[in-house]
MINU-105120 format. One line per 3 residues: number of its first residue (from 1); their letters; for each residue x, z, y of N, C-alpha, C, CB. Coordinates in Angstrom, 1 decimal. Glycine has a CB too. Example, Ala and Ser with C-alpha at 12.3 -4.5 7.8 and 13.67 -1.06 7.14 Angstrom:
REM MINU-105120
1	as	13.2/7.8/-5.7/12.3/7.8/-4.5/13.2/7.8/-3.3/11.3/9.0/-4.5 | 12.8/7.1/-2.2/13.7/7.1/-1.1/12.9/7.9/0.0/14.1/5.7/-0.6
REM end
This chain:
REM MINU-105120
1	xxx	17.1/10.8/-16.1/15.8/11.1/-15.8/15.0/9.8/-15.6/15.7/11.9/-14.5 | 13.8/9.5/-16.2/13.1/8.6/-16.0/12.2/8.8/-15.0/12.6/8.3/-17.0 | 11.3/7.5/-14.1/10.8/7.6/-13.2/9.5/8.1/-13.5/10.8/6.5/-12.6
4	xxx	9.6/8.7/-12.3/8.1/9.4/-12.9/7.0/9.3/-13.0/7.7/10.3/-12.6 | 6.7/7.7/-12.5/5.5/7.2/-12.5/5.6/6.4/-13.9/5.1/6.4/-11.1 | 6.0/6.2/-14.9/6.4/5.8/-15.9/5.9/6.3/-16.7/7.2/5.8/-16.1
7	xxx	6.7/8.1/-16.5/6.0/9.2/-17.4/4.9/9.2/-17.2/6.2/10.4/-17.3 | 4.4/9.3/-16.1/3.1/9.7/-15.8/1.8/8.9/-16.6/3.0/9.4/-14.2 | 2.5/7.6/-16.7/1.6/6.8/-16.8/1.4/6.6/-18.7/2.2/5.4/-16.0
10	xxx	2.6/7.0/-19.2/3.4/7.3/-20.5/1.7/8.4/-20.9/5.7/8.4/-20.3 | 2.1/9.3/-20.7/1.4/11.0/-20.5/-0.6/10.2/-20.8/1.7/12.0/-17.9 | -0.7/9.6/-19.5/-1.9/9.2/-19.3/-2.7/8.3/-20.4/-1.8/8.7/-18.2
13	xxx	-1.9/7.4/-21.5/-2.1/6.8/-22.6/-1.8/5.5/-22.5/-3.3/7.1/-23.1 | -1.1/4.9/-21.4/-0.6/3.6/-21.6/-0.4/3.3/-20.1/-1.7/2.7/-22.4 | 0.1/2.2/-20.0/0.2/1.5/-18.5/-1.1/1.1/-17.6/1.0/0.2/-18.6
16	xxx	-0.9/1.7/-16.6/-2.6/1.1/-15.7/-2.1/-0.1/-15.1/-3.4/2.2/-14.2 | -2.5/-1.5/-15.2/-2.7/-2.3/-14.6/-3.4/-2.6/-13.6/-2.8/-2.7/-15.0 | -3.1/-3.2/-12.4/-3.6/-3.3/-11.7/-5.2/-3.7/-11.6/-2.8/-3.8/-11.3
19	xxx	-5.5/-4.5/-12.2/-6.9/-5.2/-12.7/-7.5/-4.1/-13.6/-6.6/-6.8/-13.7 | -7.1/-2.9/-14.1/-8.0/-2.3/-15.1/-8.2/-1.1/-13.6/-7.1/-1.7/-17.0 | -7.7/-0.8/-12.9/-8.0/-0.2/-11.8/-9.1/-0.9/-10.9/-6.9/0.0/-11.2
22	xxx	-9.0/-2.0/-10.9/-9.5/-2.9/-9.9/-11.0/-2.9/-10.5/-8.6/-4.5/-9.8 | -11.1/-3.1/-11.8/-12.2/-3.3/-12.5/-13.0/-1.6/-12.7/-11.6/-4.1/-13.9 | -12.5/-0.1/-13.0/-12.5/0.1/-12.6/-13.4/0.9/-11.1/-11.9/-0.4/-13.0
25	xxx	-12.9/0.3/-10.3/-13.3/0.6/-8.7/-14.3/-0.2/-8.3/-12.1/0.2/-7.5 | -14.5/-1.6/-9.1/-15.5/-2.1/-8.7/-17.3/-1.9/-8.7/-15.1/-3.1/-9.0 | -17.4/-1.0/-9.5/-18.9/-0.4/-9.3/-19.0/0.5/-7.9/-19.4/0.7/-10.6
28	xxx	-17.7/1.6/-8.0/-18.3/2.1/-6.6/-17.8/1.2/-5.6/-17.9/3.7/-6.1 | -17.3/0.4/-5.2/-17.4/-0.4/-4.2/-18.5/-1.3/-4.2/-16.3/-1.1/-4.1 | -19.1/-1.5/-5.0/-20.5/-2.7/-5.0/-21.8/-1.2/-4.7/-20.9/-3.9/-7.3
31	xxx	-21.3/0.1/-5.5/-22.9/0.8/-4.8/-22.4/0.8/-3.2/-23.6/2.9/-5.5 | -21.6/1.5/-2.6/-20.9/1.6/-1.3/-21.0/0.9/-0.5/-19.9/1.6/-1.4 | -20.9/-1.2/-0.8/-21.3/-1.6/-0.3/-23.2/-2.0/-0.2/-20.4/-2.3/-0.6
34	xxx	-23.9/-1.6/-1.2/-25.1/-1.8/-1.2/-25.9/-1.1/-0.5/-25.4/-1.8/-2.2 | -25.0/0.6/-0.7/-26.1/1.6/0.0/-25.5/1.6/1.6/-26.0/3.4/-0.8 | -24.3/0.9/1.9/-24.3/1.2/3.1/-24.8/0.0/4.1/-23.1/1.6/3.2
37	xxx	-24.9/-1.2/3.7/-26.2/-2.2/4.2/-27.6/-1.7/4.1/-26.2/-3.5/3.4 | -28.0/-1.0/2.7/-29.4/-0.3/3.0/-29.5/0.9/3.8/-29.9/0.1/1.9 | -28.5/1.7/4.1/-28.4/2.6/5.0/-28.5/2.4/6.6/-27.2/3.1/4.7
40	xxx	-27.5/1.2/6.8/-28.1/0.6/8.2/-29.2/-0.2/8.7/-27.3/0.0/8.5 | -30.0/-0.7/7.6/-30.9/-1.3/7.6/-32.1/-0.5/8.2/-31.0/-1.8/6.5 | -32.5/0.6/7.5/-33.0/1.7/7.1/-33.2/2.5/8.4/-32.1/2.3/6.0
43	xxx	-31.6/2.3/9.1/-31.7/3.2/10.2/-32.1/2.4/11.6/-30.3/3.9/10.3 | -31.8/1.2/11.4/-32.4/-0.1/12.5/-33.6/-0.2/12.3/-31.8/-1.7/12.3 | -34.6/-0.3/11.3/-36.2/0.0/11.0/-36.5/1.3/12.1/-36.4/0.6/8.9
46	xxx	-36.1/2.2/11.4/-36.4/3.7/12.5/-36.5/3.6/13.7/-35.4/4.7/12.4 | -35.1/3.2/14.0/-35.1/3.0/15.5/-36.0/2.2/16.5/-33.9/2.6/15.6 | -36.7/1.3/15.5/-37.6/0.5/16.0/-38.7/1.2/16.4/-37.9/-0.6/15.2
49	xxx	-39.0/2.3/16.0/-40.2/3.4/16.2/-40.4/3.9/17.4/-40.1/4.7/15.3 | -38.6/4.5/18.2/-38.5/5.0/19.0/-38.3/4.3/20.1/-38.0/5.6/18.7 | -39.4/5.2/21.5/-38.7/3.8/22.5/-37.6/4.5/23.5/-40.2/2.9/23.9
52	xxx	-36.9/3.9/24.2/-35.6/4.1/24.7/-34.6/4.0/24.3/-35.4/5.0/25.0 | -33.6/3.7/25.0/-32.4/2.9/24.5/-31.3/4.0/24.1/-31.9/1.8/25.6 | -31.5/4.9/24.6/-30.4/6.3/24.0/-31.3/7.0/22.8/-30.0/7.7/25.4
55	xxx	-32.4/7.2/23.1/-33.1/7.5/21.7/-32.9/6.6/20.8/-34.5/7.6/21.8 | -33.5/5.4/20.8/-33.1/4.7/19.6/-31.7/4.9/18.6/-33.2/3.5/20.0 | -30.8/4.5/20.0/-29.0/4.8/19.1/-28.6/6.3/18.3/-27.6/4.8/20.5
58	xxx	-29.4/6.9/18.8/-29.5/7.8/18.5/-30.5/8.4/16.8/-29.8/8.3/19.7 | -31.5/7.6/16.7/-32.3/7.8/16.1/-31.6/6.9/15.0/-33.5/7.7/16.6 | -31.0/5.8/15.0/-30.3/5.2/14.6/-29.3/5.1/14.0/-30.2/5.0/15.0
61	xxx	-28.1/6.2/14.4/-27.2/7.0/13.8/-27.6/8.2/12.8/-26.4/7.5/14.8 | -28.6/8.9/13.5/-29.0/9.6/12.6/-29.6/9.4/11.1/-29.6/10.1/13.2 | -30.2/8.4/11.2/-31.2/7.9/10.0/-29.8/7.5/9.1/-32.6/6.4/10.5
64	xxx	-28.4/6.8/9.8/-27.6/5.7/8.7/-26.8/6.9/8.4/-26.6/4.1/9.2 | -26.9/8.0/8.9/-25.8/8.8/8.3/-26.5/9.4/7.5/-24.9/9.7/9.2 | -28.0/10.0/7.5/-28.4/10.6/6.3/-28.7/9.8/5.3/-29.5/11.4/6.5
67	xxx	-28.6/8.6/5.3/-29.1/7.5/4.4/-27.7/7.6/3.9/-29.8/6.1/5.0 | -26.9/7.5/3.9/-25.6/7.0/3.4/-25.0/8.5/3.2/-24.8/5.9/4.5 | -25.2/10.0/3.7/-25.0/10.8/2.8/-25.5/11.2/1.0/-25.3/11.4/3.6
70	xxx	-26.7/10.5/1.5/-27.1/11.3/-0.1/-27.3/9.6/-0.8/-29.2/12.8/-0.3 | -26.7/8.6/-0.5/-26.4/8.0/-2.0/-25.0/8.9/-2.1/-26.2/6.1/-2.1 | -24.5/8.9/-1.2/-22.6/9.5/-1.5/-23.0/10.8/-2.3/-21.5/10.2/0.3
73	xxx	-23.7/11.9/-2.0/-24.2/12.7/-2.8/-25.0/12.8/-4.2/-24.7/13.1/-2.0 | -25.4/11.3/-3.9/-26.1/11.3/-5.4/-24.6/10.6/-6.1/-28.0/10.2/-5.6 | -23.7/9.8/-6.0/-22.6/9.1/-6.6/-21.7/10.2/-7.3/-21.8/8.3/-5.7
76	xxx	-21.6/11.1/-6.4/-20.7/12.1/-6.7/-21.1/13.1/-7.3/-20.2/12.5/-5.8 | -22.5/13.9/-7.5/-23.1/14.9/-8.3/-24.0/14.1/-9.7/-24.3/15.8/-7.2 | -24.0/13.0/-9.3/-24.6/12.7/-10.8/-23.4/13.0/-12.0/-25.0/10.9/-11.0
79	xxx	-23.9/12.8/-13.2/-22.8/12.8/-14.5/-22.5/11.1/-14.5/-23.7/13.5/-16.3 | -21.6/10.3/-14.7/-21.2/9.8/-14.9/-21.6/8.4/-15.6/-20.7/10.5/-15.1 | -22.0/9.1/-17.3/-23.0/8.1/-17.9/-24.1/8.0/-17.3/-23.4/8.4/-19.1
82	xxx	-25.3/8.9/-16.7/-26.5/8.8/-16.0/-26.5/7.7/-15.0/-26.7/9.9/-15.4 | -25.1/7.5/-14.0/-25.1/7.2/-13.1/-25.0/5.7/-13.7/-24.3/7.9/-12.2 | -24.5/5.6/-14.9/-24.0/4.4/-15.2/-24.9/3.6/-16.1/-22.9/4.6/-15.7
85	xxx	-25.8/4.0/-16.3/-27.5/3.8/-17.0/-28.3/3.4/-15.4/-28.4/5.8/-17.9 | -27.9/3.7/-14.6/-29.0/3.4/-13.6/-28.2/2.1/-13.0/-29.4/4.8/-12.3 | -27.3/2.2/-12.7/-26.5/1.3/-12.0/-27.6/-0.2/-13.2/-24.2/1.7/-12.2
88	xxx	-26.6/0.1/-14.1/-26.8/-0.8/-15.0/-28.3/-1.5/-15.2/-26.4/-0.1/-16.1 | -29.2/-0.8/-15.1/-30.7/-1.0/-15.1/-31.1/-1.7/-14.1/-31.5/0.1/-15.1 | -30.2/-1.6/-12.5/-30.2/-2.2/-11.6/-29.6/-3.4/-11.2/-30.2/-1.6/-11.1
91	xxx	-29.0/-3.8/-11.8/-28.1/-5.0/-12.4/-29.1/-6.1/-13.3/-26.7/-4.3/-13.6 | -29.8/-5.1/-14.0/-29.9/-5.8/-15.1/-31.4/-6.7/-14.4/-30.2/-4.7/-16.7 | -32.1/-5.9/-13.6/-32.9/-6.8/-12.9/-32.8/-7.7/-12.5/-33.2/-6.6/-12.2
94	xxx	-31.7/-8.2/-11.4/-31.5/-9.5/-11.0/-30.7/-10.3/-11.5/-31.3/-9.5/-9.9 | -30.0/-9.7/-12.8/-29.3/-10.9/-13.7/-30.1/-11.6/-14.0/-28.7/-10.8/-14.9 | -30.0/-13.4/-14.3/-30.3/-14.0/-14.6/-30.5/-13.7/-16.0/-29.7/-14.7/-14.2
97	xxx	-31.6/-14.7/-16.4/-32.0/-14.0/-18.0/-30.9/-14.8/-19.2/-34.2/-14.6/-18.5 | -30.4/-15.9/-18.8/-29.3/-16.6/-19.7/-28.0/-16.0/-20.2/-28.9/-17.8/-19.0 | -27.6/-14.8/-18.7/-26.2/-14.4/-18.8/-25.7/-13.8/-19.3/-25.8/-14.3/-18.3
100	xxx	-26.4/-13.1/-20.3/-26.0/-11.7/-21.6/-25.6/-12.7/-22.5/-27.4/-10.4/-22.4 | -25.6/-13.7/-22.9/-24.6/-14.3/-23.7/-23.5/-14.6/-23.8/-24.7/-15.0/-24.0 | -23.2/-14.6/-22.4/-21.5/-15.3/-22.0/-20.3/-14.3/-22.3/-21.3/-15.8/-20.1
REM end
């Protein structure tokens, strides 16, 4: 009996390397990390509205959790290519204009 992550991997069309995973994972970790600094940002703004110090934390939590629900909601209900047309468009803004040649 062969190991079965072998097969598995056999089955799946070739060996996953670690770096093709890594590569991969790295878009949703770059939106994840993006929306979840704009999410707290977002929700520290708000809180600036409200006065008191338990209101604010409050107003605070609230705002970063709905902020950071629906990018999670939009990551996960988009299709795939769509999501990957926008990403991309948003990338493409602050690339440098030289670096599509490299």
């Amino acid at each position: 009996m062969g190991d079965r992550a072998t097969e598995a991997s056999a089955r799946a069309g070739g060996p996953h390397t670690p770096r093709n995973v890594l590569s991969a994972a790295a878009p949703l970790a770059l939106f994840s990390l993006t929306t979840g600094v704009f999410a707290v940002g977002v929700g520290a703004l708000a809180s600036l509205l409200v006065p008191g110090a338990l209101a604010r934390a409050l107003v605070w939590l609230v705002v970063t959790i709905a902020a950071a629900s629906c990018a999670g909601l939009w990551w996960g209900l988009t299709p795939v290519p769509e999501r990957l047309r926008a990403l991309d468009r948003a990338v493409a803004t602050v690339r440098p204009r030289g670096s599509e040649s490299r």
